[in-house]
C-alpha positions in Angstrom: -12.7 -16.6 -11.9 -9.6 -14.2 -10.4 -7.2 -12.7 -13.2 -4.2 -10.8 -11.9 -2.2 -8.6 -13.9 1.5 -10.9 -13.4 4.7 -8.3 -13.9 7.0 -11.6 -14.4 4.4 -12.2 -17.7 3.1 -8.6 -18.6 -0.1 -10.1 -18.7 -3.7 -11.1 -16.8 -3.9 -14.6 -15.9 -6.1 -16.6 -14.3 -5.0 -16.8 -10.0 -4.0 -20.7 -9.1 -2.6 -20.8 -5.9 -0.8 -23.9 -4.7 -2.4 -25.2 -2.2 -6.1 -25.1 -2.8 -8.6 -22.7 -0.9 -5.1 -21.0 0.5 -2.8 -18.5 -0.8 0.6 -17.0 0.8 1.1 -13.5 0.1 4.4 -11.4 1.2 3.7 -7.4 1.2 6.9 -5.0 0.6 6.6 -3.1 4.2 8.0 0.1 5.1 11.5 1.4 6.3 10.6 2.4 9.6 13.1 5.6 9.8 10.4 8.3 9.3 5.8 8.8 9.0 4.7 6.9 5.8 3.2 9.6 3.5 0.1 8.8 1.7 2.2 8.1 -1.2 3.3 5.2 0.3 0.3 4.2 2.4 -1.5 3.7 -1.1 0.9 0.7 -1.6 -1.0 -0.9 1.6 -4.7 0.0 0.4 -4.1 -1.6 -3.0 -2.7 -4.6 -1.1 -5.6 -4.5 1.1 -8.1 -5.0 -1.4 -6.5 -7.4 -3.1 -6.3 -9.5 0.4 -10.2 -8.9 0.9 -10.8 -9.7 -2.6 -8.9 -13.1 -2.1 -10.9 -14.0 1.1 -14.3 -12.6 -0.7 -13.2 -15.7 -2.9 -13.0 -17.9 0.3 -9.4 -18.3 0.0 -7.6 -18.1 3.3 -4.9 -15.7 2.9 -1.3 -15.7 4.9 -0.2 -12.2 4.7 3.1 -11.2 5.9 4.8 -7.7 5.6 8.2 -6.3 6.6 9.4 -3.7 8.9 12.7 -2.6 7.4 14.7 -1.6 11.0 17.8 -2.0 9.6 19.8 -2.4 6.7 18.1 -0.2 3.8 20.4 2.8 2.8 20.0 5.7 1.4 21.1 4.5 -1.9 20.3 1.3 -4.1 24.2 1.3 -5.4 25.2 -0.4 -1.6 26.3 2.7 -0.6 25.8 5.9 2.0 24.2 5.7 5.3 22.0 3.3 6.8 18.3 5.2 7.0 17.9 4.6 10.5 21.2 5.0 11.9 21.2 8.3 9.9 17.1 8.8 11.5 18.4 7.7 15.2 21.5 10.3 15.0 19.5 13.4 13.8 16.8 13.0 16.5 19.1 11.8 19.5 17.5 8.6 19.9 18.1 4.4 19.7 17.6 2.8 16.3 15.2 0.9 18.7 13.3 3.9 19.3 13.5 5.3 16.0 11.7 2.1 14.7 9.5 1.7 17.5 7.9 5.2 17.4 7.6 4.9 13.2 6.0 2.0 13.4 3.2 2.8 16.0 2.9 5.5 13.7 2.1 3.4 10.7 -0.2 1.3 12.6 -2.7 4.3 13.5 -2.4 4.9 10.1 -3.6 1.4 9.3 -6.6 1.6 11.9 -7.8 4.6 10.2 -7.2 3.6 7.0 -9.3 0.4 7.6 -6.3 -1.7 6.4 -6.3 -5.0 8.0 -3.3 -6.3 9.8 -1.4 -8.8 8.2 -1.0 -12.3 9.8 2.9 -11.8 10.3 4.3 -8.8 10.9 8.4 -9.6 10.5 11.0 -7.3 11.6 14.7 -7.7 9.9 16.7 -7.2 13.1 14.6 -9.8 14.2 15.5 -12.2 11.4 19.3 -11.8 11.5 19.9 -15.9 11.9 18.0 -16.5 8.5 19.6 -13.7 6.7 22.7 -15.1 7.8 21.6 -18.5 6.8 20.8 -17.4 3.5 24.0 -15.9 2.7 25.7 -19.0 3.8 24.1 -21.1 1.2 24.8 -18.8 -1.4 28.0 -18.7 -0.4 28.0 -22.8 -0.2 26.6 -22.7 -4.3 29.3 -20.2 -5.0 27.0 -17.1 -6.0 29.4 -14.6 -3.2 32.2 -12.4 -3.3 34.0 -10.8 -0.7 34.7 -7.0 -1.2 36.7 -4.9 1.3 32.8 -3.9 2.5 31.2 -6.7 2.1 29.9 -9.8 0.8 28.0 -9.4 -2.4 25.8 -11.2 -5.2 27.4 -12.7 -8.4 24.7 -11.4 -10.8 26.0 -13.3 -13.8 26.3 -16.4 -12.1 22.3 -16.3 -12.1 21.0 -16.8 -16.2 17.6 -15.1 -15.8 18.7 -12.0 -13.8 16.9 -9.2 -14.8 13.6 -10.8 -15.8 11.2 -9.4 -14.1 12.1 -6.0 -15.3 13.2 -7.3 -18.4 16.6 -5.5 -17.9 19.1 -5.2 -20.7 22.1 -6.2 -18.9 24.5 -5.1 -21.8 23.0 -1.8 -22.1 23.7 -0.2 -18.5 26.3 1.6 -17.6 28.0 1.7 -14.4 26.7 4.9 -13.1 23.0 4.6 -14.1 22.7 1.4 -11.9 25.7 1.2 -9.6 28.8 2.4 -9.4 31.5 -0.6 -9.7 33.9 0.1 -6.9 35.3 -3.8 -6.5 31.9 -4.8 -7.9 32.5 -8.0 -10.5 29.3 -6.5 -12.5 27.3 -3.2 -12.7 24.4 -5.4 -11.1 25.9 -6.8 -8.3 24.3 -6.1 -4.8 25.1 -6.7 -1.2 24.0 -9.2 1.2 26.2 -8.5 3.7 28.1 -4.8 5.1 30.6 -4.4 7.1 30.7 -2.0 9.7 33.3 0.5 9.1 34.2 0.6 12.4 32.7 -2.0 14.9 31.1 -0.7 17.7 30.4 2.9 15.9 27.4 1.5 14.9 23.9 0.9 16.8 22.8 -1.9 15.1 25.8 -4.6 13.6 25.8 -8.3 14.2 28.5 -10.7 14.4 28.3 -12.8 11.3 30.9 -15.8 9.6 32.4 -12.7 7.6 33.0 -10.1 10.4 30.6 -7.6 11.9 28.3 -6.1 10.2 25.0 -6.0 9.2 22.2 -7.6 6.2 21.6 -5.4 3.2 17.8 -4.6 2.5 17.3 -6.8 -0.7 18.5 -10.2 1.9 15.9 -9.7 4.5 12.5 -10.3 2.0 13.9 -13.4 0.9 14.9 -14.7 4.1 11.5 -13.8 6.0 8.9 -14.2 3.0 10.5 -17.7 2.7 10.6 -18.6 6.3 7.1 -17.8 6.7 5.6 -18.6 3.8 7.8 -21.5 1.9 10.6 -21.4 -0.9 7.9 -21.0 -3.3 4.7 -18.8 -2.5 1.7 -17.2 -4.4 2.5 -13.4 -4.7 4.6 -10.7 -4.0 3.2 -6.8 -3.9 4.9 -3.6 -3.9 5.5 -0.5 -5.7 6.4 -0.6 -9.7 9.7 1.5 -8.2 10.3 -2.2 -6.9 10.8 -4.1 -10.2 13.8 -2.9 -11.0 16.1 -3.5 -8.3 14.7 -4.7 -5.2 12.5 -7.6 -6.3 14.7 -8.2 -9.3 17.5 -8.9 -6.5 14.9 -11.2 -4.0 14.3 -13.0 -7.3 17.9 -13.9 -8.2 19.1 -14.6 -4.6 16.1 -16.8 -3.4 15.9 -19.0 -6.5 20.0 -19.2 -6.8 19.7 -20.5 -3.1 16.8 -22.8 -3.7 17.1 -23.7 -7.1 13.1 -23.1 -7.0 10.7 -20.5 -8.2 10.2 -17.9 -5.8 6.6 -16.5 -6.2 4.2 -17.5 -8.9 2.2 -13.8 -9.3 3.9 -10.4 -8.9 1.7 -7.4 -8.5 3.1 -3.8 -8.6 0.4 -0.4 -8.2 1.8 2.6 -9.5 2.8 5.8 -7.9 0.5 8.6 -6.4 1.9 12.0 -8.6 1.2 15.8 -7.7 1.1 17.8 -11.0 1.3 14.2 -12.7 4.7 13.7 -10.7 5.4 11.4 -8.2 4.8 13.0 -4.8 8.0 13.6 -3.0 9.4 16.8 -1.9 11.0 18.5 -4.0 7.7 18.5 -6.4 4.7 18.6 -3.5 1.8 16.3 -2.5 3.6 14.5 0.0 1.1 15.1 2.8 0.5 13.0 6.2 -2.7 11.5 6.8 -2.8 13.2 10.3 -1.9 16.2 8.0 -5.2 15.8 5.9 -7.5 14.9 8.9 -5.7 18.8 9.9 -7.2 20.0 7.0 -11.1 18.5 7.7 -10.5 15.1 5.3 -11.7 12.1 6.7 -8.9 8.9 5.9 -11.5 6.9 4.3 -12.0 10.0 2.0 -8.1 9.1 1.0 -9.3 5.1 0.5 -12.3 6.4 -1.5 -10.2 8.4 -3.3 -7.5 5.4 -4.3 -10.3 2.6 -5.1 -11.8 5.7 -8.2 -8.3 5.1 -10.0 -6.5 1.5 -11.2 -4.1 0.4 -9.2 -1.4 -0.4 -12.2 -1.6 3.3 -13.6 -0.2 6.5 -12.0 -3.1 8.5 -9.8 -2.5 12.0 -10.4 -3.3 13.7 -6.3 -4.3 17.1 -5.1 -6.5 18.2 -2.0 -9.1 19.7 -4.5 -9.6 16.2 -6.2 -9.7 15.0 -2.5 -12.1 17.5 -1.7 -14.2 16.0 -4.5 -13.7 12.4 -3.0 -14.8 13.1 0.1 -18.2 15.0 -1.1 -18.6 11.9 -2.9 -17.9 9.4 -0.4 -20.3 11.6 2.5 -22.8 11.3 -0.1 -22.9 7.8 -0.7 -22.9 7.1 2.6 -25.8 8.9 3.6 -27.7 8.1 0.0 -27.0 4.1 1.8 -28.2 5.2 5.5 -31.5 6.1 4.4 -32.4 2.3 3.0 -34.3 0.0 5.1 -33.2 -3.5 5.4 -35.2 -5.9 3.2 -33.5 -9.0 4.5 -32.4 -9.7 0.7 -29.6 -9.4 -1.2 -29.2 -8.3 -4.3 -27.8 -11.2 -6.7 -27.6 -8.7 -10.1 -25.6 -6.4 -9.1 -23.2 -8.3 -6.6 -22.4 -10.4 -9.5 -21.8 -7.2 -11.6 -19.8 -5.8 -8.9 -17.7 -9.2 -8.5 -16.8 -9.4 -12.2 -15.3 -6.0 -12.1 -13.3 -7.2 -8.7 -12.2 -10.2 -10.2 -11.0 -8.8 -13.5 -7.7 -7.4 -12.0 -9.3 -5.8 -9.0 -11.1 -3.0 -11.2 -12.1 -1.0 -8.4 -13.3 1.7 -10.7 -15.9 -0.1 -12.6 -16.7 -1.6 -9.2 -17.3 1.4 -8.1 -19.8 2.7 -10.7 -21.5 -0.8 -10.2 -22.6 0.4 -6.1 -23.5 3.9 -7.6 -25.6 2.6 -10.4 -27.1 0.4 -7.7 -28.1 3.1 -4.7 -29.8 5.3 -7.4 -31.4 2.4 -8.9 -35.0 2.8 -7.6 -36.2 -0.7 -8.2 -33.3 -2.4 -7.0 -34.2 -4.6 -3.9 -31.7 -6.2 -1.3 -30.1 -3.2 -1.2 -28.4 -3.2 2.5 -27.4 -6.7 2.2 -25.0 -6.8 -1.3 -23.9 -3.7 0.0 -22.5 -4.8 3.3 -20.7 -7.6 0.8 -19.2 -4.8 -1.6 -18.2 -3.4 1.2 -16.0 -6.7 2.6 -13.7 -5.5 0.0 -14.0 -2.0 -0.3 -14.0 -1.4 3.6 -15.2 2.0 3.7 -17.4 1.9 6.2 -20.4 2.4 4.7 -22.9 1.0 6.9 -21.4 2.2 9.4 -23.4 5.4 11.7 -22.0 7.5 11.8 -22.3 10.6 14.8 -21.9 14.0 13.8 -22.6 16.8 16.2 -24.1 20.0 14.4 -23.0 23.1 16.1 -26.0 25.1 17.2 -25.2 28.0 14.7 -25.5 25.3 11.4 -28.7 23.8 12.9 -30.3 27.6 13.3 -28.6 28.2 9.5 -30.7 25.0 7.8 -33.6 26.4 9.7 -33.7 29.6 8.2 -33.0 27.9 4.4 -35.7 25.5 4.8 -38.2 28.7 5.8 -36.1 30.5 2.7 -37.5 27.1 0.4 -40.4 26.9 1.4 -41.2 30.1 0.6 -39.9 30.1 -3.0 -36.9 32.0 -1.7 -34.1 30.4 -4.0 -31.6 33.8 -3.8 -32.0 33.8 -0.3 -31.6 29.6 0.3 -28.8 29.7 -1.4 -26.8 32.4 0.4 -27.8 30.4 3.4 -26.3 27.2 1.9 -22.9 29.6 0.9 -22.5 30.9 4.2 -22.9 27.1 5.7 -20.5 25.9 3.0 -17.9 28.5 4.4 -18.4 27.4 7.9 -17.4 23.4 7.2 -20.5 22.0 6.1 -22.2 20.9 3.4 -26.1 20.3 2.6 -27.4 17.5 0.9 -31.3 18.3 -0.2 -32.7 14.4 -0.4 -37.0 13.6 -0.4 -36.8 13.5 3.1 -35.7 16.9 3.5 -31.7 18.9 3.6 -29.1 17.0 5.5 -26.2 18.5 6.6 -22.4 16.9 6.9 -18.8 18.1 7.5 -17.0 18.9 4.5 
C-alpha cells in the first residue's frame, strides 16, 4: 500500500488514483532563461522516483512538465521584467533562442541524471489559446478585473484561497506579499499583462484584452488541465511553491471548473549550503557540468539526494559529495562482483518496498540494499537488485569501463608487493600517493581494486 505525504492535508495517506491502474501527474518545470543548478534539478530526481515508484506499483503514469518560455517575472508581486526577455536582451539573442539553448541544456542534464522523460513536455508559448481560454471563463464567472496592466484574479471571490498554505489572509500586509498598486486585495495575481508598449516586446500575443502576454501562475492550469483533465492525481514542485504559485493554480482552476483540481500535492524541500538554501549570494549553487569539472560523477549527485528525505531540507557541500560518491563506487563494485543465481531475493525486496511505499523513504531503502550486499547468506542477489534499482536508477548493474593510466596500474603493483610482504608503512604511502593522483583503492577477497575518485 502507497502513502504520500498530501500538503493540502499535512498528512500521509493512502495513494487512490481515479482511474484504476493509472495515475496523471503534472511536474512544476523550469523557466528556461538560464542552466538549472543542482538545486533545482533535485526537484526532478525526487519527482523521478516517485514516477518509478508509481510504475514499480504497475500504475501507468502520464507525466507532464512545463517549460516556462514566457511569462514568469522576476518578481511574484506581477511586477519587473519578464525572465527571458530580460535573459534574450543581456546575451543578444531571440527569446526563441534563449529557451531553445536552456532547454537542450536541461535535457543533458536529465540523460545524465538518469531522469526519465516525461510523457508531455508542454511549452507556455505553445499553449497561448488555452491560457487565453481560461481567462475567458473566469472572466465569464466574474473572478477578473481589469487594471491599467492587466487583467487579474479576484482572490476573495474564491472562499478557500489560501488553503494549501494555510495562509492567514487578514494577517499579510501589502508589502510582504504584494504590493497593491490597483490591486482589489493583497493576494490578487495576474493572468493576463499588458505590454507596455506593443511591439517592444519579443514575445506578446494578441488577446480579447489587448496585447500582451499570460502571467506564470495561468499557464499550469491551463496545460496540466488540457492534458491531464479538470481533476488529476498529483501536482509536485518545490515547498517555495506552496505559497504562491500553486496556491494561485488552485484558486483559478477550481473557480473556472467549479471542480477539485488535484487530489495529492507533493512538495521536497530545498538543497542548503551551510544549512541555507543554495543561491548566490550564500554558495553551493554549482552546475552539474561544473561537478563532473571537479571529477563527480551525476549519479554521485542522485546517490547523494536518495541518502536524505525528500520533505526535509538536505544540507550540500562537495566534501559530503565527495563522501557520496566513495559510497556509491563502492556499492557498485561490492554488486559487480556477484554472480547471477537466477533468483530473486523476496526478503529483502519486500523490505525495500515497504520503505518506498511509506512516503518514498529512500533512506531506509537505502540501508535495506546495503544490509543486503554485505549480507553473506542472502541469495538472489543480482535479480532484487536490478528491481531496487527500477526505482533508484543508479545504474548499478551497469559495467562500467574505466581505463587505469599506466602510472596507477605500476602504483597497485608496487602496494600489493608492499602487502604481501607485511609492508603496511610502505602500502599505505603507496595508497596516499594514488589517492592524490584521482584514485581510490578498494582492498575486497579478490584482491585491491582501483576506481576514480
Amino acid at each position: 500500500m502507497l502513502r504520500l505525504y498530501n500538503t493540502l492535508t499535512r498528512k500521509k495517506e493512502e495513494f487512490k488514483p481515479i482511474k484504476k491502474g493509472e495515475v496523471g501527474m503534472y511536474v512544476c518545470g523550469p523557466t528556461v532563461y538560464w542552466y538549472q543548478h543542482i538545486g533545482n534539478l533535485k526537484a526532478y530526481i525526487f519527482a523521478d522516483i516517485l514516477r518509478r515508484t508509481l510504475e514499480y506499483n504497475d500504475y501507468k503514469v502520464k507525466q507532464v512538465i512545463n517549460v516556462t518560455d514566457v511569462g514568469h517575472l522576476t518578481s511574484d508581486s506581477d511586477k519587473g521584467e519578464d525572465k527571458m526577455e530580460k535573459a534574450a536582451a543581456k546575451e543578444g539573442k531571440s527569446a526563441q533562442e534563449i529557451a531553445k539553448f536552456y532547454f537542450s541544456s536541461f535535457l543533458a542534464d536529465f540523460k545524465k541524471l538518469n531522469i526519465q522523460e516525461p510523457s508531455v513536455w508542454c511549452k507556455a508559448t505553445e499553449h497561448i489559446k488555452e491560457q487565453i481560454a481560461l481567462i475567458k471563463k473566469l472572466e465569464e464567472k466574474g473572478f477578473t478585473y481589469k487594471t491599467s496592466d492587466g487583467i487579474y484574479f479576484d482572490t476573495s471571490k474564491f472562499k478557500d484561497y489560501g488553503k494549501l498554505a494555510r495562509l492567514n489572509i487578514g494577517g499579510l500586509k501589502a508589502g510582504q506579499r504584494t504590493e497593491m498598486r490597483e490591486k482589489k486585495n493583497k493576494t490578487d495575481f495576474a493572468l493576463w499583462k499588458f505590454s507596455g508598449k506593443p511591439g517592444v516586446r519579443q514575445q506578446e500575443w494578441n488577446s480579447p484584452w489587448g496585447v500582451g502576454f499570460p502571467g506564470w501562475h495561468i499557464e499550469c492550469s491551463a496545460m496540466s488541465m488540457k492534458y491531464l483533465g479538470e481533476t488529476f492525481d498529483i501536482h509536485t514542485g518545490g515547498v517555495d511553491h506552496i505559497s504562491i504559485h500553486h496556491t494561485n493554480e488552485i484558486a483559478q482552476s477550481e473557480s473556472a471548473t467549479g471542480k477539485k483540481f488535484v487530489n495529492y500535492w507533493l512538495h521536497e524541500n530545498f538543497l542548503t549550503f551551510r544549512r541555507e538554501k543554495v543561491s548566490k549570494s550564500k554558495g553551493g549553487l554549482f552546475l552539474i557540468s561544473e561537478l563532473e569539472e571537479k571529477g563527480f560523477e551525476p549519479l554521485a549527485y542522485r546517490y547523494f539526494i536518495l541518502t536524505g528525505s525528500y520533505r526535509k531540507p538536505m544540507d550540500f557541500s562537495l566534501e559530503i559529495l565527495k563522501n557520496s560518491q566513495i559510497s556509491y563506487r563502492r556499492l557498485k563494485n561490492i554488486i559487480s562482483e556477484f554472480k547471477d543465481d537466477k533468483k530473486i531475493n523476496k526478503e529483502y525486496l519486500q523490505e525495500f518496498e515497504k520503505e518506498m511505499d511509506d512516503d518514498l523513504n529512500t533512506p531506509k531503502a537505502l540501508q535495506v540494499l546495503w544490509k543486503f550486499v554485505r549480507d553473506k547468506n542472502a541469495d538472489g542477489k543480482l535479480g532484487a537488485i536490478k528491481k531496487m534499482d527500477e526505482i533508484f536508477g543508479l545504474d548499478l548493474l551497469k559495467k562500467e569501463k574505466i581505463k587505469i593510466p599506466n602510472e596507477i596500474n605500476k602504483l597497485l603493483t608496487e602496494r600489493n608487493s608492499a602487502r604481501e610482504e607485511k609492508d603496511w608503512k610502505k602500502a599505505d604511502e603507496l595508497r596516499a600517493k594514488i589517492k592524490k593522483l584521482g584514485y581510490v583503492i578498494e582492498d575486497t577477497e579478490k584482491g585491491s581494486v582501483v576506481n576514480k575518485k
